[in-house]
C-alpha positions as CSV (number, residue, x, y, z in Angstrom):
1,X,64.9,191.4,127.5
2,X,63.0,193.1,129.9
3,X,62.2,192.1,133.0
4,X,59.9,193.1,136.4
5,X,61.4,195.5,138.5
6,X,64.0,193.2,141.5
7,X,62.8,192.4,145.3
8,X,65.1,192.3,148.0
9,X,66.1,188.9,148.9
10,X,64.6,187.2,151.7
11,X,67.0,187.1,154.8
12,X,65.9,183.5,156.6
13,X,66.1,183.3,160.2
14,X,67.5,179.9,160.4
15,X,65.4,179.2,163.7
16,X,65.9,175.7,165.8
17,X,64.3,173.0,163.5
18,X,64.6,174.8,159.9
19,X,65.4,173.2,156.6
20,X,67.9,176.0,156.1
21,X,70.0,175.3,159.7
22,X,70.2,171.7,159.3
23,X,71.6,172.1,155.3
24,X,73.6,174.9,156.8
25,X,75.4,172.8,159.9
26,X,75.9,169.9,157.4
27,X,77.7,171.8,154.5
28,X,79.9,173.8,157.8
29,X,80.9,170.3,158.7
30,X,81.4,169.4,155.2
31,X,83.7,172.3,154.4
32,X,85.4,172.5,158.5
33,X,86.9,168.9,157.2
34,X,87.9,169.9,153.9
35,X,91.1,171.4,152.7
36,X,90.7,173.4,149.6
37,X,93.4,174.7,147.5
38,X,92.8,178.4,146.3
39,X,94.2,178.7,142.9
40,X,95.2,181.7,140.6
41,X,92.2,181.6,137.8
42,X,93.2,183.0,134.7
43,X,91.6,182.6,131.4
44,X,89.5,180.2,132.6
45,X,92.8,178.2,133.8
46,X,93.6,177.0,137.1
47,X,96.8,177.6,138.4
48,X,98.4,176.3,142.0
49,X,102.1,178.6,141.9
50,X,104.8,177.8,144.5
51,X,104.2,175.8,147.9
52,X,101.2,178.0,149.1
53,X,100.6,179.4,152.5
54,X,97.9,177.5,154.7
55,X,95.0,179.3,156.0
56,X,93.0,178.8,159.6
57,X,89.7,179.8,160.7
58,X,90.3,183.1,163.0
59,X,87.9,181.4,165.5
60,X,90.3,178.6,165.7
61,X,93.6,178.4,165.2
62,X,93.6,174.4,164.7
63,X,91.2,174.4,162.0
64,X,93.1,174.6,158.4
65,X,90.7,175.3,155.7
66,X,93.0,176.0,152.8
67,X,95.8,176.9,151.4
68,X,96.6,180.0,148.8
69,X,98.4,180.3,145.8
70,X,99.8,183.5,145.2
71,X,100.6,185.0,142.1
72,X,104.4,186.2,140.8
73,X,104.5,188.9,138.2
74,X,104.2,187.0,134.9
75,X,100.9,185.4,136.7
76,X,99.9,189.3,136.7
77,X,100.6,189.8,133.0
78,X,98.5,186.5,132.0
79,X,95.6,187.7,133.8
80,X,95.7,191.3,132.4
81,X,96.4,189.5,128.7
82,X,93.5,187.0,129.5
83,X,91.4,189.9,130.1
84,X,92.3,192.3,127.5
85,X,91.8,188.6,125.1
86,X,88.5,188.2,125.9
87,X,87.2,191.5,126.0
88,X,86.0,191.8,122.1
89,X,83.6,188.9,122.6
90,X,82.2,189.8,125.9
91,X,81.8,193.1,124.9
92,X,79.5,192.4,122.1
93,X,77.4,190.3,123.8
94,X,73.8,192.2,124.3
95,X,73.3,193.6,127.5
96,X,70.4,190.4,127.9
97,X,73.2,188.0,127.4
98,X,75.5,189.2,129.9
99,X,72.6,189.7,132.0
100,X,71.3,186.2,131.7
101,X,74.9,185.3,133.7
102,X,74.6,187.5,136.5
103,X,70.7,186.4,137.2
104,X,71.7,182.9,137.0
105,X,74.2,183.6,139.5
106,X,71.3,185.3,141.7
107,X,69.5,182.3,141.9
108,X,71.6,179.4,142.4
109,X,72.7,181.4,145.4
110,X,69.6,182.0,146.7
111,X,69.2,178.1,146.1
112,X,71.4,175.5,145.8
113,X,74.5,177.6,146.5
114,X,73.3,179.7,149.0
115,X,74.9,176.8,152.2
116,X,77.9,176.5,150.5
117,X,78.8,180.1,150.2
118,X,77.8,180.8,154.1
119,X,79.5,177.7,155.4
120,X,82.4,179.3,153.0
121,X,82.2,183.2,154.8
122,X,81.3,181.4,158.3
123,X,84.8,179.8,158.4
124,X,86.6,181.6,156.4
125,X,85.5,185.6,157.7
126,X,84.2,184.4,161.2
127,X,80.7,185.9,160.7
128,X,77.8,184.3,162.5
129,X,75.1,183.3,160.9
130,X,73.1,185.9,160.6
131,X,75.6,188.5,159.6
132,X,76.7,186.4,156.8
133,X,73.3,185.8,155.4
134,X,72.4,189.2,155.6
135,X,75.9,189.5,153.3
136,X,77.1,186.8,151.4
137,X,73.8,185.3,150.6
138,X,71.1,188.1,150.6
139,X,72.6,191.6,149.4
140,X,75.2,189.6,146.8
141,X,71.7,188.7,145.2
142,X,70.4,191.9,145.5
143,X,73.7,193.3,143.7
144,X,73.9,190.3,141.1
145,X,69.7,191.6,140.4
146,X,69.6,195.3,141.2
147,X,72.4,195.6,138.5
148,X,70.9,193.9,135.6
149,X,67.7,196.4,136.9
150,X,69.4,199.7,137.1
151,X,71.9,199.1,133.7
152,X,68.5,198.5,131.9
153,X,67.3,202.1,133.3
154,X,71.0,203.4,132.2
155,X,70.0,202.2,128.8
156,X,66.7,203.3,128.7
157,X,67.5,207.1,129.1
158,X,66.2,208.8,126.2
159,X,67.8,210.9,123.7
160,X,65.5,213.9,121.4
161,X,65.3,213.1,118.3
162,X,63.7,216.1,115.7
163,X,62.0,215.5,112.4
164,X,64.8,214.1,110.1
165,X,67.3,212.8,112.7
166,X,67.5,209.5,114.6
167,X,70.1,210.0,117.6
168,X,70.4,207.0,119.9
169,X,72.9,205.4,122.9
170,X,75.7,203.0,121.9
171,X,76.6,201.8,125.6
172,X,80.6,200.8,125.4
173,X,82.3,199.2,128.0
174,X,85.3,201.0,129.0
175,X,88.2,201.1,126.2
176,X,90.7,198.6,128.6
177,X,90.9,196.6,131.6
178,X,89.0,197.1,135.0
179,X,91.1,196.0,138.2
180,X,89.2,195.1,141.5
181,X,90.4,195.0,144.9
182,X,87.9,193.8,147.5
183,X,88.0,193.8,151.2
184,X,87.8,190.8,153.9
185,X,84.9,191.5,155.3
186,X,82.1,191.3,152.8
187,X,81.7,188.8,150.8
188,X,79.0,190.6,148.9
189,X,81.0,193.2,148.3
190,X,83.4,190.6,147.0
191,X,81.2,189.8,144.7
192,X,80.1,192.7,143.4
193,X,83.0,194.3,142.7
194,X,84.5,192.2,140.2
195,X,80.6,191.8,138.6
196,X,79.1,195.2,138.5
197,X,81.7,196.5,135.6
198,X,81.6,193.0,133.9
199,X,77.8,193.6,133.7
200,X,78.3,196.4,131.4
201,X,81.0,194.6,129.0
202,X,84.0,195.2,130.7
203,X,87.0,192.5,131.5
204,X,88.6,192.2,135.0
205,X,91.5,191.8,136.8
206,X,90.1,190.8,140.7
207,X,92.1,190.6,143.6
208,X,90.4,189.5,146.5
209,X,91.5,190.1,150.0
210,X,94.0,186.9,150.8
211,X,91.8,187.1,154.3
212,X,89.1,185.9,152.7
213,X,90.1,184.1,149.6
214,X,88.1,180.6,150.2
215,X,84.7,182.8,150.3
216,X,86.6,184.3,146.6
217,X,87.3,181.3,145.5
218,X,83.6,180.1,145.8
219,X,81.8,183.4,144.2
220,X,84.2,182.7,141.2
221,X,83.1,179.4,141.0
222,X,79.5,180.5,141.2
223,X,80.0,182.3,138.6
224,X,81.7,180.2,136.2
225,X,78.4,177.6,136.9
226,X,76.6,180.6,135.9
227,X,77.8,181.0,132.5
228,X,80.6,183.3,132.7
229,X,83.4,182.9,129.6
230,X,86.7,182.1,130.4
231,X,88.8,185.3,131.2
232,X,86.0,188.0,131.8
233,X,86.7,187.9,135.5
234,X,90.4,187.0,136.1
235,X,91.1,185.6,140.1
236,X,95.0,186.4,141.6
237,X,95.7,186.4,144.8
238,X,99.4,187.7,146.2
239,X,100.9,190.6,147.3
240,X,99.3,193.6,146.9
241,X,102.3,195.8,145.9
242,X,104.0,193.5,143.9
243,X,100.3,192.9,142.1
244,X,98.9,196.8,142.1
245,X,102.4,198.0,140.3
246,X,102.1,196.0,137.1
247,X,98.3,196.3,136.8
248,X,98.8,200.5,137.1
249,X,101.6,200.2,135.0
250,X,99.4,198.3,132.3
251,X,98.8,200.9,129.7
252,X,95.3,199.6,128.9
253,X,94.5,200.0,133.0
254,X,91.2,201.8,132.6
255,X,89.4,201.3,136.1
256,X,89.7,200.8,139.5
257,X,86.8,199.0,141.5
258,X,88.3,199.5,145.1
259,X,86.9,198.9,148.6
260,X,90.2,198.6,151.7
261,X,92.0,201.1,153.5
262,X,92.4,204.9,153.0
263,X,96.0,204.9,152.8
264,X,96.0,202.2,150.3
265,X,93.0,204.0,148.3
266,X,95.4,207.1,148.5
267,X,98.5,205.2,147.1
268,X,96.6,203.8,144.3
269,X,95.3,206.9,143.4
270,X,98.6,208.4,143.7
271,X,100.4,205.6,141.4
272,X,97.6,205.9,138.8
273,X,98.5,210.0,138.6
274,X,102.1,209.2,138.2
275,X,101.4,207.1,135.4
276,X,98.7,208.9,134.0
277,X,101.2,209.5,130.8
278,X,101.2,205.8,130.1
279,X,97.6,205.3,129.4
280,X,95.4,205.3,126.6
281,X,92.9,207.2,128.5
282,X,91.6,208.0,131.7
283,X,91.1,205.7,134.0
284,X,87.6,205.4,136.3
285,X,88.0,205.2,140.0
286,X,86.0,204.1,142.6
287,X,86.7,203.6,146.0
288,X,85.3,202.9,149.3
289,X,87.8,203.8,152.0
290,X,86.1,203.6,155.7
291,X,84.9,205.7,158.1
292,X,84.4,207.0,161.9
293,X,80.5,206.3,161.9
294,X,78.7,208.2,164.7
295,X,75.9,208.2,166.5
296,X,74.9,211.9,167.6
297,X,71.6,211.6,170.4
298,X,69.4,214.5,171.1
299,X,68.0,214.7,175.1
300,X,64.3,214.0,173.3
301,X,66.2,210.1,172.7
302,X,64.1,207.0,173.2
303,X,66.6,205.5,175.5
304,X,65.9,201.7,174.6
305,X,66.0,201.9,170.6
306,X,69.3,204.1,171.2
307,X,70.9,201.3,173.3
308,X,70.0,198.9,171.1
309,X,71.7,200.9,168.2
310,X,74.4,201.5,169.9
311,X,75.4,197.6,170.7
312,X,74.2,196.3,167.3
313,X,75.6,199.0,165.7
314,X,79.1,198.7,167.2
315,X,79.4,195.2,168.0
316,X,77.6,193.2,165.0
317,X,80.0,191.6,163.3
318,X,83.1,192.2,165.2
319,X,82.8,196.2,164.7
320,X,84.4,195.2,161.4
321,X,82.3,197.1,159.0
322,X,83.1,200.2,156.9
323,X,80.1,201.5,158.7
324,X,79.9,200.3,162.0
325,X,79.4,202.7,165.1
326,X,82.3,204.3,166.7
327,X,82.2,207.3,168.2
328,X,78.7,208.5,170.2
329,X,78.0,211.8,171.4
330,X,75.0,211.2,174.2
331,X,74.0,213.8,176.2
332,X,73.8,214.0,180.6
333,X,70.6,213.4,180.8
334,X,70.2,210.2,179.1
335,X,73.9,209.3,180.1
336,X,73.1,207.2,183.7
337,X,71.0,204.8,182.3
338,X,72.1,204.8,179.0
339,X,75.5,203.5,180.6
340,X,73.9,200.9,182.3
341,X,71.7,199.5,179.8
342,X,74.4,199.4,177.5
343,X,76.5,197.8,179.7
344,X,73.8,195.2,180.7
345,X,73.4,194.2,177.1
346,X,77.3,193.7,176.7
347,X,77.3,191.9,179.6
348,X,75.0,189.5,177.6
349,X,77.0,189.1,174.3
350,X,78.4,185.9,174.1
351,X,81.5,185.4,171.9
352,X,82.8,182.4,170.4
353,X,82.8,180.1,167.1
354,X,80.4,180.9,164.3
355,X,79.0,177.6,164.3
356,X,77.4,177.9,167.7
357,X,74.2,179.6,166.6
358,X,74.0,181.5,170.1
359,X,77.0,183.8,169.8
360,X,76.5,187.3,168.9
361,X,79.9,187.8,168.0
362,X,82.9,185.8,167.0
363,X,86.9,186.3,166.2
364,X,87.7,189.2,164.3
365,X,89.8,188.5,161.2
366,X,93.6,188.2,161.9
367,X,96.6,188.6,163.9
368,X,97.1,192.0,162.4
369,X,93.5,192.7,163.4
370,X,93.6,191.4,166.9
371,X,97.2,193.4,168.0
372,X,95.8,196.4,166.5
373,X,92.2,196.3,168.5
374,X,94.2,195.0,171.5
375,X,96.4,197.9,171.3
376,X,93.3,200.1,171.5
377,X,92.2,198.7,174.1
378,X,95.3,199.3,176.2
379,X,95.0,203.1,175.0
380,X,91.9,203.0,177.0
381,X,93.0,201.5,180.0
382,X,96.2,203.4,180.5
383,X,94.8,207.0,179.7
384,X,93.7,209.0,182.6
385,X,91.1,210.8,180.0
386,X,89.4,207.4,179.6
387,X,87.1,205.0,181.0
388,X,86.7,201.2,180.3
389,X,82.6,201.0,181.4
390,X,82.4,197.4,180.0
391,X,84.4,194.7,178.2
392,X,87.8,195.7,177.3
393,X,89.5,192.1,177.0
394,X,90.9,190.2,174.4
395,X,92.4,186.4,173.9
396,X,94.3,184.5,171.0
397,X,94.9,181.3,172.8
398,X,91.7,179.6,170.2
399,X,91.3,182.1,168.0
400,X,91.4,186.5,167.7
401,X,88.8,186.9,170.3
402,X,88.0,190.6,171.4
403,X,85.5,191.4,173.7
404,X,83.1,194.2,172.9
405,X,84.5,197.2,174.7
406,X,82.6,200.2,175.7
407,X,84.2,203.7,177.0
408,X,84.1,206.5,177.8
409,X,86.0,209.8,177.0
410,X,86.5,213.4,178.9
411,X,88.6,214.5,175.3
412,X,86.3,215.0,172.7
413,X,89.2,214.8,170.2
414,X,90.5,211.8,171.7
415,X,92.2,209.1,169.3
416,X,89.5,206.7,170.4
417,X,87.2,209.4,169.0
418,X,89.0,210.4,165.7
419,X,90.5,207.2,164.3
420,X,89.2,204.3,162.7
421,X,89.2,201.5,164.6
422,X,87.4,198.7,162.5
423,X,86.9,196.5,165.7
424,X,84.2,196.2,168.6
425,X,85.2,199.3,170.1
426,X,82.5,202.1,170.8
427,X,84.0,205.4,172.4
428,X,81.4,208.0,173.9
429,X,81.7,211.8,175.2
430,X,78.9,212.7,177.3
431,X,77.5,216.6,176.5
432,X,76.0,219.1,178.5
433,X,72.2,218.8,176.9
434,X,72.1,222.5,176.1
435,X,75.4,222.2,173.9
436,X,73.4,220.1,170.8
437,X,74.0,222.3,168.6
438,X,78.1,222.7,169.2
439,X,77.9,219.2,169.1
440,X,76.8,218.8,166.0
441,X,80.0,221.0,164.5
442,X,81.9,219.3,166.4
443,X,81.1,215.7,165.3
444,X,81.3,217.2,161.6
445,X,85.0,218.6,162.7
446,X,86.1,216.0,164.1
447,X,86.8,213.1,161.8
448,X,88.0,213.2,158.0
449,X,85.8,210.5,157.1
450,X,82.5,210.6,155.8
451,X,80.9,207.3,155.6
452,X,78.1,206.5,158.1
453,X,76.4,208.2,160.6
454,X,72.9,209.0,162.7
455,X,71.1,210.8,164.8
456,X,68.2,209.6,167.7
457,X,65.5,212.1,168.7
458,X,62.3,212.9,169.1
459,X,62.2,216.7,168.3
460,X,61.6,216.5,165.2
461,X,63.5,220.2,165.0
462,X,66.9,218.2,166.5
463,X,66.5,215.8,163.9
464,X,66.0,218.6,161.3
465,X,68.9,220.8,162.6
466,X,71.3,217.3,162.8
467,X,70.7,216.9,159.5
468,X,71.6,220.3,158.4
469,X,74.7,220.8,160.5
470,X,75.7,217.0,159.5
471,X,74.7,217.2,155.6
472,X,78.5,216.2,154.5
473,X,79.8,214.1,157.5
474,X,77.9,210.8,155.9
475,X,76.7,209.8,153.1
476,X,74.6,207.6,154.2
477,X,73.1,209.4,156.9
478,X,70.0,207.3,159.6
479,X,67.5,208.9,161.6
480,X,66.5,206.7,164.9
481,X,68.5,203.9,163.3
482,X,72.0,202.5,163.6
483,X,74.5,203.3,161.5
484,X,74.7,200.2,160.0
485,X,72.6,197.6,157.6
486,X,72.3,199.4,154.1
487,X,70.3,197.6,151.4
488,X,70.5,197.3,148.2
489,X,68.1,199.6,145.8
490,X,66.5,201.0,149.2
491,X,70.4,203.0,150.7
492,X,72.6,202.9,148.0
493,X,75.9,202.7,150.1
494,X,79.2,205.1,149.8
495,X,81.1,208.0,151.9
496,X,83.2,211.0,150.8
497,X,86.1,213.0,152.2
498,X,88.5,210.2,153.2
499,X,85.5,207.5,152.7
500,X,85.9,207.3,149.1
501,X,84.4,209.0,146.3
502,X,80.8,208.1,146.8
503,X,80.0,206.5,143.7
504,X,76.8,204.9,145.8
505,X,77.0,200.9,145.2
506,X,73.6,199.0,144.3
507,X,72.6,202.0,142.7
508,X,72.9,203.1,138.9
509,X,75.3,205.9,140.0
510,X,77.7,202.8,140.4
511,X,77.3,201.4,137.2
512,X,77.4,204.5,134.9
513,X,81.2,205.0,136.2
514,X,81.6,201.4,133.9
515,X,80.1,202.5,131.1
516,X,81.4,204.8,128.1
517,X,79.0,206.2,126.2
518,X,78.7,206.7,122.5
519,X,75.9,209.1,121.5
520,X,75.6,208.4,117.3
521,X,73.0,210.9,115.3
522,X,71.9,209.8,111.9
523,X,70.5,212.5,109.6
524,X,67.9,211.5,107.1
525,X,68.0,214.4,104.8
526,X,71.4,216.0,105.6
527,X,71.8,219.6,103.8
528,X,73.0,219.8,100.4
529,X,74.7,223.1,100.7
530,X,76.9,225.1,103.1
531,X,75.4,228.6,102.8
532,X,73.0,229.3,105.8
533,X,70.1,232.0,105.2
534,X,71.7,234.9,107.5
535,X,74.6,235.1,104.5
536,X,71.9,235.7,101.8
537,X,72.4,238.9,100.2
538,X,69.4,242.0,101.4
539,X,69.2,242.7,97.4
């Protein structure tokens, strides 16, 4: 099968009067008076363990939209046999065939599916409705298409063949299980995470994050309507220790598909060393682990597109992105009105339930969330070294609503300015404009992560010497743009140092990580002797 090179989905706008808001509102009012029960899937089967634990909206505490099922440890050990059963048959299915899923999957959800799976991350993520079509509904096609695109370039790569020898590609899932952990807080991601090895043959163990399990629950079912066999992709929820130590103990554990926390990525990666005797091989891993995104401005800024980034890149979605802005290092000049345009525009943000098409923002994702932003907050009130210019206050009477908060630092190594956050909390120190240059070592100094950043300027020479000094504080690095908004096939997205080991999702350096190849060379006319001419006597 080959097919024309993928387009990037359309993002619609869902203006006043649209067919796509009016499907949307219904199928939101459809699911907001629902109840669904979020089973274990394993092997195809459907399992409901124990009394469950109800799950709420985090925009309103009132509205129950589930309940989970969480998985005990022989649940853990039928979903690693389920996978390790099905793995022969899936595995010799052409790469069209298990393509053909995956491309289904693309466009039902750009269809049919595409309300149901927003309505789904609108309620159950609190994302507005743009920020989850921009996720759940446009880049989970792109991945779902990109893939099937960039494996067939994978197996394409050709191999030199001389006169009298054939040598070709046998493209071998990995020899075991893959196990995938995804975050809250993209459902594409989600998505992909589970997919993108099971694109390439392999069988997986996925546990999505319990915050967002109903937007899970739905991409599994997605996929099943797309063809997927029974036990290919195998859906636990539960706790993640109690989960992560049998799957790592699993001598046939031979990946790791990870997007979360650093200090969880570090444990994981720590319990795989320790058990590295155990295993048949080595295991793959891939991880996407956060970040301290910056935005570095030159004096030569354009002060409008720079405010602009600044609020949109620290505020969309909650400021709960991997790669959301931060920290901002502005210079005097610009600072003045700067402050006040950025303060005007969060003056402006209005916060409140997805499903009133005019906020910018809503709830951020939990309780554990909310006490830890609202801790921040307080940091930044009580410190003599910092400034609250705007926002700064935070409610869970309804829901775990944060204002967007904007300050301002004297300490350039401040905690504001060092550690991640992941809330709608943007921290600035304000340079002397002659001091770029330090700045720039400084911003590379002062975080271990390496995820996201940019820089705004004019000069082209600042934007040159920004990304010199800055070449290994992001790996996905934006010049006059926020930090933010990565699309598939166009920035392939991943960090290193304490951001993960850059393996570049919706990109083909992803998927070669799931793939283990076999080179085989066939020799026509093979010798028929050992002796090779140098040994041939001079007489």
């Amino acid at each position: 099968m080959t097919l024309p090179a993928p387009s990037n989905e359309p993002v619609l706008d869902f203006a006043p009067g649209s067919t796509e808001r009016s499907t949307l509102w219904a199928e939101l009012a459809r699911q907001s008076a629902d109840r669904v029960d979020v089973p274990l899937v394993i092997g195809g089967e459907r399992r409901l363990t124990g009394e469950g634990t109800a799950f709420s909206a985090p925009h309103r505490h009132d509205l129950i939209i589930g309940r989970r099922y969480d998985a005990g440890p022989a649940d853990v050990d039928a979903a690693i046999g389920a996978s390790l059963a099905a793995k022969q048959a899936w595995a010799a299915r052409s790469h069209s065939e298990r393509a053909a899923v995956f491309l289904r999957a693309a466009e039902l959800l750009s269809g049919p599916w595409r309300a149901r799976i927003l309505a789904a991350t609108m309620l159950n993520q609190s994302k507005t409705v743009y920020q989850a079509e921009i996720d759940a509904a446009a880049e989970l096609c792109d991945f779902f298409r990109f893939n099937v695109h960039f494996a067939e370039r994978l197996m394409s790569e050709p191999l030199i063949s001389p006169a009298g020898v054939s040598n070709s590609w046998d493209f071998r899932p990995l020899d075991g299980f893959v196990f995938a952990v995804s975050p809250f807080n993209f459902t594409s991601i989600a998505g992909n995470l589970p997919t993108a090895p099971a694109l390439l043959g392999n069988t997986v163990v996925w546990k999505p994050s319990p915050l967002a399990a109903l937007s899970a629950l739905h991409i599994y079912e997605l996929l099943r309507e797309s063809g997927l066999p029974d036990g290919v992709i195998n859906l636990i929820q539960g706790d993640a220790a109690t989960i992560s130590e049998r799957v790592l103990a699993h001598p046939d554990f031979s990946g790791l598909h990870f997007t979360g926390s650093t200090a969880v990525l570090r444990g994981l990666c720590g319990r795989i060393g320790a058990e590295l005797g155990r295993y048949k091989g080595y295991p793959r891993v891939v991880g996407e682990s956060g970040g301290k995104d910056f935005v570095v401005a030159h004096a030569s800024a354009e002060l409008e597109p720079l405010a602009v980034a600044l609020v949109r890149g620290a505020f969309e979605y909650q400021g709960q992105k991997c790669s959301a802005a931060s920290r901002a290092y502005l210079p005097r000049s610009l600072w003045p009105k700067l402050r006040q345009a950025v303060a005007d525009m969060i003056g402006r943000i209005k916060v409140g339930d997805p499903a009133d098409p005019t906020c910018f923002m809503a709830a951020v994702i939990g309780r554990a969330a909310f006490d830890r932003i609202a801790r921040y907050q307080a940091l930044a009130r009580q410190d003599g070294h910092c400034r609250i210019v705007a926002g700064g206050g935070a409610s869970d009477e309804r829901g775990f609503f944060v204002e967007p908060t904007l300050v301002e630092t004297d300490d350039p190594q401040h905690a504001l300015m060092r550690e991640e956050i992941f809330g709608p909390l943007l921290c600035v120190w304000v340079y002397d404009d002659e001091k770029y240059e330090e700045v720039l070592t400084l911003c590379d100094q002062t975080s271990g992560y390496a995820l996201t950043g940019g820089v705004f300027a004019r000069d082209r020479a600042a934007v040159a010497l920004a990304s010199e000094r800055l070449r290994f504080a992001a790996g996905n690095f934006y010049v006059n743009d926020k930090p933010t908004g990565a699309v598939v096939g166009q920035q392939p997205f991943g960090g290193a140092r304490l951001s993960g080991t850059n393996d570049k999702a919706g990109s083909a350096w992803n998927l070669m990580r799931w793939i283990s190849p076999r080179v085989i060379k066939e020799n026509s006319a093979p010798p028929r002797d050992f002796i090779y001419p140098h040994m041939a006597s001079d007489e």
